[in-house]
N, C-alpha and C positions, 0 to 999 in steps of 0.2 A: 316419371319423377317430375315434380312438380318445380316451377322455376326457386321458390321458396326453398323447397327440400335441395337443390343445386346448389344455389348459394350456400348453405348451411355446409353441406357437404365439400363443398371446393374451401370454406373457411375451415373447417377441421382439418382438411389435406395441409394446407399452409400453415397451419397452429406445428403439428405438428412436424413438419417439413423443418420450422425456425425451433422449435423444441430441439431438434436430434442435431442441427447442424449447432448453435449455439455448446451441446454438449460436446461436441466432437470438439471442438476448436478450446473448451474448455473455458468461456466463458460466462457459464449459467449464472455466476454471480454479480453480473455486469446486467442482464436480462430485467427488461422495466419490470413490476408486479404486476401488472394489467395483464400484459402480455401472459406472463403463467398462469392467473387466474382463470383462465378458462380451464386450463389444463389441471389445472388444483381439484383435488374433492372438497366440495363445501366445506369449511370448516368449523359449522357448526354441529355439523354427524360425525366429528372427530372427536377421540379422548382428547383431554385436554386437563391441564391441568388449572385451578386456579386457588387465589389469594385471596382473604379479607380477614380481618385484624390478627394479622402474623401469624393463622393458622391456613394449613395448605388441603385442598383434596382435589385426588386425582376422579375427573369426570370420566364415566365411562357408559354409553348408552344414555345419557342425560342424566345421570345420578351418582353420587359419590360411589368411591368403589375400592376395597383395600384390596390388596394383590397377597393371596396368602399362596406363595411362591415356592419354586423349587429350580435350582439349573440343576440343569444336565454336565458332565464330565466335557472337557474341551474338544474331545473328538468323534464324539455320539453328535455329529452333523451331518451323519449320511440313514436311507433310511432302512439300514438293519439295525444299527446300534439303539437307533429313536425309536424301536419297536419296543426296547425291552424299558425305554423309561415312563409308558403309560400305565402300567401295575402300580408301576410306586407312586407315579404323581396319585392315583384314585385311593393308595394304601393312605397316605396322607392325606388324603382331602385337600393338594393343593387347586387351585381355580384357576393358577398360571403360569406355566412352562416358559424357563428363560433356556433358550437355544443358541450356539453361535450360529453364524452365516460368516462364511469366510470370503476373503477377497481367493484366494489360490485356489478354491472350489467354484467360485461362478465367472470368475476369467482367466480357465487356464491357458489361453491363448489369446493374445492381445487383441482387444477390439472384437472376442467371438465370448459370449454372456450366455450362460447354462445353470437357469432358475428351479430346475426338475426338482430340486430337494427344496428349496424355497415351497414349493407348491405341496409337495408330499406332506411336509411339512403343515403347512395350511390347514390340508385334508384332514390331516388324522387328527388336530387340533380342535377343529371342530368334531368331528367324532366323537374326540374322546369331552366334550364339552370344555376347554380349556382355552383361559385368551395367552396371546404371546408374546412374549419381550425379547426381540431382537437383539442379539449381541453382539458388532458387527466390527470383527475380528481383520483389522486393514493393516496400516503403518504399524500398528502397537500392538500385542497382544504381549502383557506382562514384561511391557518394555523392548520385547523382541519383535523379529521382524519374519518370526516364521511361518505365519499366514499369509506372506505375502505369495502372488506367484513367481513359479520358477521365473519367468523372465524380469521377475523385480528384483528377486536373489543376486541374478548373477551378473546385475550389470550397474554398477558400484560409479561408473562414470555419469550414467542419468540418474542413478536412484540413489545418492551419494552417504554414505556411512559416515556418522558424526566423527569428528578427529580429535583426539586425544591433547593434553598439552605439547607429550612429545610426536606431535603430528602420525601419529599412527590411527589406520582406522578402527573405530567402535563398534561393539555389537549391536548399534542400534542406527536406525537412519534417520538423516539429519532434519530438525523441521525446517529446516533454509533450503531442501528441496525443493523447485518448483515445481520439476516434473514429475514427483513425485507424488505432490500437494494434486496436480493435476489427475494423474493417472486413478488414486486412492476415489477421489472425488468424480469424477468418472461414473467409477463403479459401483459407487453408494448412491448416487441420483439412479443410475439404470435398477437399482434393488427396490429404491422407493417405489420408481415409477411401474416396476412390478407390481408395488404392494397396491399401489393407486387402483391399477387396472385390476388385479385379480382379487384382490381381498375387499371389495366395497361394504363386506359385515363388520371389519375392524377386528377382526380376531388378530392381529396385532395392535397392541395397543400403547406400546412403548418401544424405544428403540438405545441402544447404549452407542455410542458413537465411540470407539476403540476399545480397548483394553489395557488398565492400567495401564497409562501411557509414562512418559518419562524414561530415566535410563540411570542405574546404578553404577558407579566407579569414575564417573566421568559428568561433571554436573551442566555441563553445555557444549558445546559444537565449538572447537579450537581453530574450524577452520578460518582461510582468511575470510568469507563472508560472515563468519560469525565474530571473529575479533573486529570487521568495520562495524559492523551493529552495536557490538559491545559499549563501543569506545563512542557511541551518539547517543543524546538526553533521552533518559526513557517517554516513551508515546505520551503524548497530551492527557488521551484518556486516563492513564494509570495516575498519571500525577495528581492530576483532577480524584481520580477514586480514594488515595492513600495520603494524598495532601505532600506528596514529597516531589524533590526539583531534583535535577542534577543528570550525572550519566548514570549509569546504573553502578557502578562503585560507591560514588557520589551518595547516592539514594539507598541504597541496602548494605553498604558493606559487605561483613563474610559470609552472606547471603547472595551477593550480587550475581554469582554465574547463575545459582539455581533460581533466581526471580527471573534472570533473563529470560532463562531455557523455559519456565512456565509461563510467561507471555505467548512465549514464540509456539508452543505447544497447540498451548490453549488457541493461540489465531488459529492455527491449523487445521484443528478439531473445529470450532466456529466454522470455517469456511463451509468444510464439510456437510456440516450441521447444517448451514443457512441453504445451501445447494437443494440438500434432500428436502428440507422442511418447505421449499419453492414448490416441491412438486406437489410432499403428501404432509402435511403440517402435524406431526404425530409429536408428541414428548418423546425430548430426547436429553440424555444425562449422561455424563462422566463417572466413570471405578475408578475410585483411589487403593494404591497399595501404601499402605500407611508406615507412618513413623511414631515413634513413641507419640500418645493421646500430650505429654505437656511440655515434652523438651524443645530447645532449639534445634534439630537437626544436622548431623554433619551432611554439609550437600552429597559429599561422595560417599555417605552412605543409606540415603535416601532415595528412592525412585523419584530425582530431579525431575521437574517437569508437569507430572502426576497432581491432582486437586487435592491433596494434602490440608487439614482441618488450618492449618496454619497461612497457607496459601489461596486460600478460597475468594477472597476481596481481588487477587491478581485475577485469577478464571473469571472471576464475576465481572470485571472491568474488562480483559477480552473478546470472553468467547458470550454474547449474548443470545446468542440460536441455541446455548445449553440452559436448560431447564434445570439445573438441580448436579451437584457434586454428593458423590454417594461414597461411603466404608466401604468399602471390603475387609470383614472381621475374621481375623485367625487369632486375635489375642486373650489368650486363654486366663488373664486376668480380670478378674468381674471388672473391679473399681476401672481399670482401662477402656473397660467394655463402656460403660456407663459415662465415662468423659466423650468418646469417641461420640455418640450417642445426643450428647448436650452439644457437643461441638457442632456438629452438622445439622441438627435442627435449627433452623433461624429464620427469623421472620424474610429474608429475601431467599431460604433455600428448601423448599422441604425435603423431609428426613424419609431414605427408603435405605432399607439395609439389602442390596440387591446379592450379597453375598456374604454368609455366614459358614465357616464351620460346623462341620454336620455329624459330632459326637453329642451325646445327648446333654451335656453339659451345655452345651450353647443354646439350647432348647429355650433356655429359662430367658433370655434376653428377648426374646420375640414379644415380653408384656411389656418391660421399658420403654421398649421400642413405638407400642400401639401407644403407650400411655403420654407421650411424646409426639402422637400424631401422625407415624409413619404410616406412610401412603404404600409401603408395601415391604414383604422380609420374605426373606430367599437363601435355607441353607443349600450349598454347594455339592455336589457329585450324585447325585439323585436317580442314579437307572441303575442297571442290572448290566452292565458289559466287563462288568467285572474288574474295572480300576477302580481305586479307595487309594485315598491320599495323607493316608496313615503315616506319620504321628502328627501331621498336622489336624488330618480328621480322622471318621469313624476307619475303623478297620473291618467293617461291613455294615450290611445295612439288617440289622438285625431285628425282629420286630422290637425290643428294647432301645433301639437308635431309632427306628422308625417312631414307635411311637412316643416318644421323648416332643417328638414336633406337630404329631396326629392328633395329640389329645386339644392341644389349644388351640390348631387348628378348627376342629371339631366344636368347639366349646362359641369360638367365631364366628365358623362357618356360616350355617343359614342364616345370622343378622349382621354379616360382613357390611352390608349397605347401611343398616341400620349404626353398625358403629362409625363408619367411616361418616355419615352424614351429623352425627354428635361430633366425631371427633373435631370436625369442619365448624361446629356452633359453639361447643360447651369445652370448660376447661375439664383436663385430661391429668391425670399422674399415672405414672408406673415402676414398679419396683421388681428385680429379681432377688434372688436368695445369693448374699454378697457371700465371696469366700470363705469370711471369718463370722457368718454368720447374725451376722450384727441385724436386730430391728431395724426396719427404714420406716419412716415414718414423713408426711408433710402437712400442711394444713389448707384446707380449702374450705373458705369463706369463715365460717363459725369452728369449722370441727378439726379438730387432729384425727388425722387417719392415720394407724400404724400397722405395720405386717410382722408377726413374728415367724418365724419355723422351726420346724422339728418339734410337733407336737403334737399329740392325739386330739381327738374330737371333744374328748369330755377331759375336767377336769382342769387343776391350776399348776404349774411346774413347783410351783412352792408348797403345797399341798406333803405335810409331813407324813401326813395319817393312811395318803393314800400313794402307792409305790407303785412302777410297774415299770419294765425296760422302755426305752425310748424307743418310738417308731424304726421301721428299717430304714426310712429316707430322712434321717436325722443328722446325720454324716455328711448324705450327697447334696451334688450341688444341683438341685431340682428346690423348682416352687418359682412364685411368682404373682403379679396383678396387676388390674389395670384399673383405673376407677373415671368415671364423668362426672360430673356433678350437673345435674341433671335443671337444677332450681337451687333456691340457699339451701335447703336443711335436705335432700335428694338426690341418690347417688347410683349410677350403676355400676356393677360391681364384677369381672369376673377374673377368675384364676385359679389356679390350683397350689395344696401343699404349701398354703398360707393359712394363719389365723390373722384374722382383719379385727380391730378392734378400733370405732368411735368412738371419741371423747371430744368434751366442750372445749374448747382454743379461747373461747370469750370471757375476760373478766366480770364481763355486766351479765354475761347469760351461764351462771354457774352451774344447774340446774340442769341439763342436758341430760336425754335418756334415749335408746332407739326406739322408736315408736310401731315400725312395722318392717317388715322382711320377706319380700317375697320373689323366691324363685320359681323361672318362667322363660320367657323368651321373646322373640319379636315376629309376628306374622304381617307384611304386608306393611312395615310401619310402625302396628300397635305391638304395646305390648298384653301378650297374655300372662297372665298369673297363672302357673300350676299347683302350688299348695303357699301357704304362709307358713315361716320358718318361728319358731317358738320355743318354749323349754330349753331343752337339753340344746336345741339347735342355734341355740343364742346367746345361754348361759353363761359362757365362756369364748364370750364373741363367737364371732364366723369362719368356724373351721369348713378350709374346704381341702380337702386330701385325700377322696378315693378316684377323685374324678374331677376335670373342672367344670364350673356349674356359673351361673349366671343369675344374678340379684339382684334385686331394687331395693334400696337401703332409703327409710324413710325416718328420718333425726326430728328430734323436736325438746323446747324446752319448758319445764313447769312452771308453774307458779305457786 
């Protein structure tokens, strides 16, 4: 060995050496960045996510990238249950498997770390060609604390249970833990620093940091460390982000425990965040369990805490190592679906619906969602182990539930890059089939675009002369689109069990006609033409209802 290669080597022993001792002692977030950068993977061969004019795309392999998503059921984390959910991710054509990784499966014994299913995991994810979203199941999982390990369970004096007003303890643990903050944090830097070492392809490419955090019945921690905090002006920061002074009574009102407890959350989660993101610098985002898309909230009856559409400025002002506050949708109301949807899209957050309801009614919100620039959708319980979380979702995975999500999948699929890199330049809309049926309609640049449903291919609904019963999916709540606009009068177009119809928006351009229509596809970038759409195929606008198809819509006006 060469005096060069010694040095090198005796500097990696000691990198290392202050890496593990720093974690022990639980200081990683005190650790200069120099110091970790060696230890970092580049973070330019990282997904990554980025910004420019208030449209978001997630980078992946150096090139936008939509996430056409699927989780798996909470406890298909070990590897016989994860066997049975690669049929279905390929039945769907999804591209990316969201998995949990539990804190109680990789430290069941304190200070001793068993990454074997993390790695199984890995393996068969490339296998099966799929990237991975981390869902790392610690302090929170739906508010509770049953991912933790037994020895976090049962010892209530270090890992301290939130206390109630009448000082009784909570189902959930407290975020004024420290050693808890610590222990959590720990284990999530030893999981990254897994992912650093053994995953250098990036087959994980996001990571969720808790699960729906917060806690219902109880809108903050009664204890006394939580009453000394209560009763001191809220942090600089916040004041600064929300423009308000005072203690937090002072500042929120009857709001004030649950603003607390989502500060104090959201720091916790940060912490974490910025630990892992020291090692391996992956996108990482928050699950909200939500509350009504426009009410005020009662605190105690909302998962207090949780990045809640209403609270998202408090998370944004905390926890800055989070990338993006994400729905978790189970509400089986279009119009709520579709607030939920406007809400969390924003130009500081982009929009991924990392969990949806997986009856095929929910199907339809996956075009809103793209038309809105979501970096990725993900219905919920997706394997074969035989749990369904009926009535909230499907009561199986029927090829009719399946393919409710396949087909748009599908219709996505092979110009996934191609749409996500438009969606990143060019203006977007999206519309599903609303409960009561109603046209949606919006206007971009010159044209009003409208969708209608429930209607055949040929023909006018006002049409006396000519009768016929109304399609089968006339009723249900299926259909949908997404549209780009490509240039002014140029549009892409795809969806299904819509009728799309173009009209002039401009007073001075009355004259407006569609010029050309041609369905096709994207190879490499370009797009191919496979036939031009004409006659019957245009007559009665752009029905698209056997299948969804994919268009380039070319407007123009006379003279």
């Amino acid at each position: 060995m060469s005096e060069r290669q010694r040095l090198r080597h005796a500097s990696r022993i000691m990198l290392r050496t202050l890496t593990m001792t720093m974690l022990a002692a639980g200081c990683l977030l005190a650790a200069q960045p120099a110091a970790l950068a060696a230890a970092a993977q580049p973070a330019g061969d990282l997904p990554r996510l980025e910004t420019r004019n208030g449209r978001h795309a997630l980078i992946v392999d150096g090139a936008p990238f939509l996430m056409l998503g699927a989780q798996v059921n909470n406890s298909t984390n070990y590897p016989e249950p994860l066997a049975s959910a690669w049929p279905v991710m390929d039945r769907l054509g999804a591209n990316t498997i969201e998995v949990p990784i539990a804190w109680q499966q990789v430290e069941p014994q304190e200070g001793r770390f068993d990454f074997s299913f993390l790695q199984t995991l890995l393996d068969q994810a490339r296998t099966h060609d799929k990237r991975v979203v981390i869902l790392w199941f610690g302090t929170w999982k739906n508010t509770s604390f049953s991912y933790t390990p037994d020895w976090v369970k049962l010892d209530n004096r270090r890992f301290p249970r939130m206390k109630t007003k009448a000082g009784e303890d909570h189902g959930v643990l407290s975020a004024h833990g420290a050693a808890t903050l610590e222990a959590d944090r720990r284990a999530f830097v030893q999981m990254m620093t897994y992912l650093r070492d053994h995953d250098p392809q990036n087959t994980v490419i996001m990571v969720q940091v808790q699960n729906e955090t917060g806690s219902y019945r109880n809108p903050r921690d009664f204890s006394a460390t939580g009453d000394a905090l209560f009763a001191k002006p809220i942090p600089a920061a916040l004041a600064k982000r929300l423009n308000k002074r005072g203690t937090w009574a002072e500042a929120f009102g009857a709001q004030a425990d649950r603003a607390f407890n989502t500060w104090y959350v959201a720091s916790y989660v940060n912490a974490i965040a910025q630990a892992g993101k020291a090692v391996k610098p992956l996108p990482m985002y928050v699950n909200a369990s939500l509350s009504g898309p426009s009410n005020v909230p009662d605190p105690y009856g909302v998962a207090s805490g949780g990045p809640q559409q209403d609270v998202l400025d408090i998370w944004k002002a905390a926890a800055p190592a989070i990338d993006l506050g994400a729905p978790d949708i189970y509400d089986k109301t279009s119009a709520n679906v579709v607030q939920y949807l406007d809400k969390y899209a924003r130009p500081d957050n982009p929009l991924m619906v990392p969990e949806i309801g997986n009856t095929a009614a929910f199907a339809r919100f996956f075009w809103p969602a793209i038309g809105r620039g979501a970096i990725g959708f993900a219905p919920f319980g997706m394997d074969e182990t035989g749990y369904y979380n009926y009535p909230l979702g499907a009561a199986d995975l029927s090829p009719a539930t399946l393919g409710a999500f396949a087909r748009p999948y599908a219709a996505v699929g092979s110009m996934m890059r191609d749409w996500a890199r438009i969606a990143y330049e060019k203006p977007t809309w999206g519309a599903a089939k609303p409960d009561d049926g109603a046209t949606q309609s919006t206007t971009m640049g010159d044209w009003t675009i409208t969708a209608a449903w429930g209607e055949w291919q040929f023909g006018m609904r006002e049409w006396e002369w000519l009768k016929g019963d109304a399609p089968p999916w006339a009723k249900e709540p299926v259909g949908g689109l997404a549209v780009a606009q490509l240039s002014a009068d140029e549009f892409l177009l795809i969806g299904d069990h819509v009728r799309v119809t173009f009209d002039s928006a401009a007073k001075a351009k009355p004259n407006g006609l569609m010029v050309r229509v041609e369905e096709g596809r994207f190879e490499n970038g370009r797009w191919i033409m496979s036939r031009v759409w004409n006659g019957d195929q245009t007559d009665y606008g752009l029905n698209i209802v056997d299948r969804p198809r994919v268009l380039k819509v070319t407007m123009g006006h006379y003279r």
